[in-house]
C-alpha positions as CSV (number, residue, x, y, z in Angstrom):
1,X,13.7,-5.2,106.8
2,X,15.9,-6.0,103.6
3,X,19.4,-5.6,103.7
4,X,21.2,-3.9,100.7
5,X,24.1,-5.0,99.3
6,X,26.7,-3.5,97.7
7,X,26.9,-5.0,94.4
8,X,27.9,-3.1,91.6
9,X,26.3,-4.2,87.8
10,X,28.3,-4.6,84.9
11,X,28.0,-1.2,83.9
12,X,29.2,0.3,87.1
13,X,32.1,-2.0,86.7
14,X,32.8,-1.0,83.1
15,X,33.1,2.6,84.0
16,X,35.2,1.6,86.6
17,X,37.9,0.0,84.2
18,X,37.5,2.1,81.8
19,X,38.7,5.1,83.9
20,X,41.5,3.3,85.2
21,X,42.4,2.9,81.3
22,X,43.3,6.6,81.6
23,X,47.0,7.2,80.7
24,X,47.3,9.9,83.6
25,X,45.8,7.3,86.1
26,X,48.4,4.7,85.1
27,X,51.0,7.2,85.5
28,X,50.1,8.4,88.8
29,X,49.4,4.4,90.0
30,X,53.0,3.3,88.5
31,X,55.0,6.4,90.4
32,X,53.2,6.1,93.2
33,X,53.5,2.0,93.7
34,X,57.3,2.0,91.8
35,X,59.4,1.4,95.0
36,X,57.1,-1.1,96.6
37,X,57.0,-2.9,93.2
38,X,60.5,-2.9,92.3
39,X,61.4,-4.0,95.9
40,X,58.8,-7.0,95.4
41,X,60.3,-7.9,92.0
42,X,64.0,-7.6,93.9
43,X,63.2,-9.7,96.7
44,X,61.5,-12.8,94.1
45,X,64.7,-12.8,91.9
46,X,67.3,-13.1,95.2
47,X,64.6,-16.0,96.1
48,X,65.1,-17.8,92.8
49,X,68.5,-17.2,92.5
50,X,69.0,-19.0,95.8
51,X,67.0,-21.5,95.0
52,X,68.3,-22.3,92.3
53,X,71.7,-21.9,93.8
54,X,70.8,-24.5,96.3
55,X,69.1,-27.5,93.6
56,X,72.7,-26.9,92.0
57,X,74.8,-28.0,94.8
58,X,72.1,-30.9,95.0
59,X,72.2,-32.2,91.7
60,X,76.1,-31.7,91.7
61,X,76.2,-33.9,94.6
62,X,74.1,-36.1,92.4
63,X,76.5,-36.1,89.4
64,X,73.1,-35.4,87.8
65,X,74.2,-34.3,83.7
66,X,74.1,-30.7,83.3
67,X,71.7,-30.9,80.3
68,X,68.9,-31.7,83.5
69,X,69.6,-29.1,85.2
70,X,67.2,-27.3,83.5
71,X,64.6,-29.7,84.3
72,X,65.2,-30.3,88.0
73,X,65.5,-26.1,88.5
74,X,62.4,-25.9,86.8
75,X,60.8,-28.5,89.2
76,X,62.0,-26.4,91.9
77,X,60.7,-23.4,91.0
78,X,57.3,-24.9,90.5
79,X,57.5,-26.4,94.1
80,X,58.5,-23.0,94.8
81,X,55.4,-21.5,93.3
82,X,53.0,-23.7,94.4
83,X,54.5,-22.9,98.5
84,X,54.8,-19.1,98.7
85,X,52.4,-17.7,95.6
86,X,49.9,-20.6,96.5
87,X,50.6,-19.8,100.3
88,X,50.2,-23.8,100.6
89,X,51.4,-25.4,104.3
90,X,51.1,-28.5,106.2
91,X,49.5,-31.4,104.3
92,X,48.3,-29.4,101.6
93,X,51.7,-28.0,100.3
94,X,52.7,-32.4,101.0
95,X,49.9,-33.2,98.4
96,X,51.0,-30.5,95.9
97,X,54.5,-31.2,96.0
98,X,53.7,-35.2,95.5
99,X,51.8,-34.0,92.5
100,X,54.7,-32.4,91.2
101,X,57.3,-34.9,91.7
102,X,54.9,-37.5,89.9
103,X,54.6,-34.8,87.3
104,X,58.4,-34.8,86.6
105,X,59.2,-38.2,87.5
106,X,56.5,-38.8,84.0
107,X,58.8,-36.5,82.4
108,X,61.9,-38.4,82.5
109,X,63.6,-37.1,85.6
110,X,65.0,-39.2,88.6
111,X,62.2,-39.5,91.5
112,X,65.4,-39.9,94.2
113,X,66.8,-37.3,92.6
114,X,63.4,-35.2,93.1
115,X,62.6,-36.2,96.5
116,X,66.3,-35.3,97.4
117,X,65.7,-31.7,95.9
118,X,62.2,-31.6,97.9
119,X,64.4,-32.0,101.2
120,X,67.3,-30.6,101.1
121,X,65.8,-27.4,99.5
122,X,62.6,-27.3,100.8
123,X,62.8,-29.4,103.8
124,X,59.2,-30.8,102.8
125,X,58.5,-34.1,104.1
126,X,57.6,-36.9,102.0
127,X,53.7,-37.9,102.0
128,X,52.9,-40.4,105.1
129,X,55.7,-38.8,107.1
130,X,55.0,-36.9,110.2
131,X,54.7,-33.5,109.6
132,X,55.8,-31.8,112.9
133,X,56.5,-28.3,112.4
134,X,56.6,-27.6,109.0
135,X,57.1,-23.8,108.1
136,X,57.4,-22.8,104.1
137,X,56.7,-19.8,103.9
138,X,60.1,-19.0,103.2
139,X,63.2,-21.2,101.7
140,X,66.2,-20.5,104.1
């Protein structure tokens, strides 16, 4: 007995898009979805904001010159990324975040400095140390 699948060819998925392409559609799609979405896009800028807020109080503790702060927020907000978009946890999100401090440190910036922003902001641990019960879903 052969088992059908459910595939769709590429013309099937054409006329798909193409209807969604429909003006009326988007409307309808945009005020139906337009609380959700702007509650989304509110709840990603208070994230930021406090995470920037808290590499700030880091790198002032660091004395680190204002002209990086740029730089080290931007390194946090790719950590950031990399954690909740990439829903990355335990060892993986460890591996990623050594990748990125490598990746800055390259670019000029301080790895103590880095490593200090990775715990005191994320509370990742470095790589080699026991995990124990690491939770980033969400920055405090």
């Amino acid at each position: 007995m052969a088992v059908e699948t459910m595939q769709s060819g590429p013309n099937e998925r054409t006329a798909n898009y193409t209807d969604k392409l429909v003006p009326a559609y988007i409307k309808d799609y945009l005020v139906a979805n337009k609380d959700g979405m702007s509650f989304r896009v509110g709840v990603a800028i208070d994230k930021r904001a406090q995470i920037e807020t808290r590499t700030k109080a880091v790198l002032g503790g660091e004395n680190v010159n204002s002209i990086l702060y740029a730089a080290y927020i931007a390194f946090s907000l790719e950590v950031w990324k990399a954690i909740v978009v990439g829903h990355l946890s335990g060892t993986a999100a460890v591996n990623e975040v050594a990748l990125l401090v490598y990746k800055s440190k390259t670019r000029g910036l301080t790895e103590a400095i880095l490593d200090k922003v990775r715990d005191e902001v994320f509370a990742i641990p470095a790589p080699g140390a026991p995990l124990g019960t690491l939770s980033l879903t969400e920055p405090d």
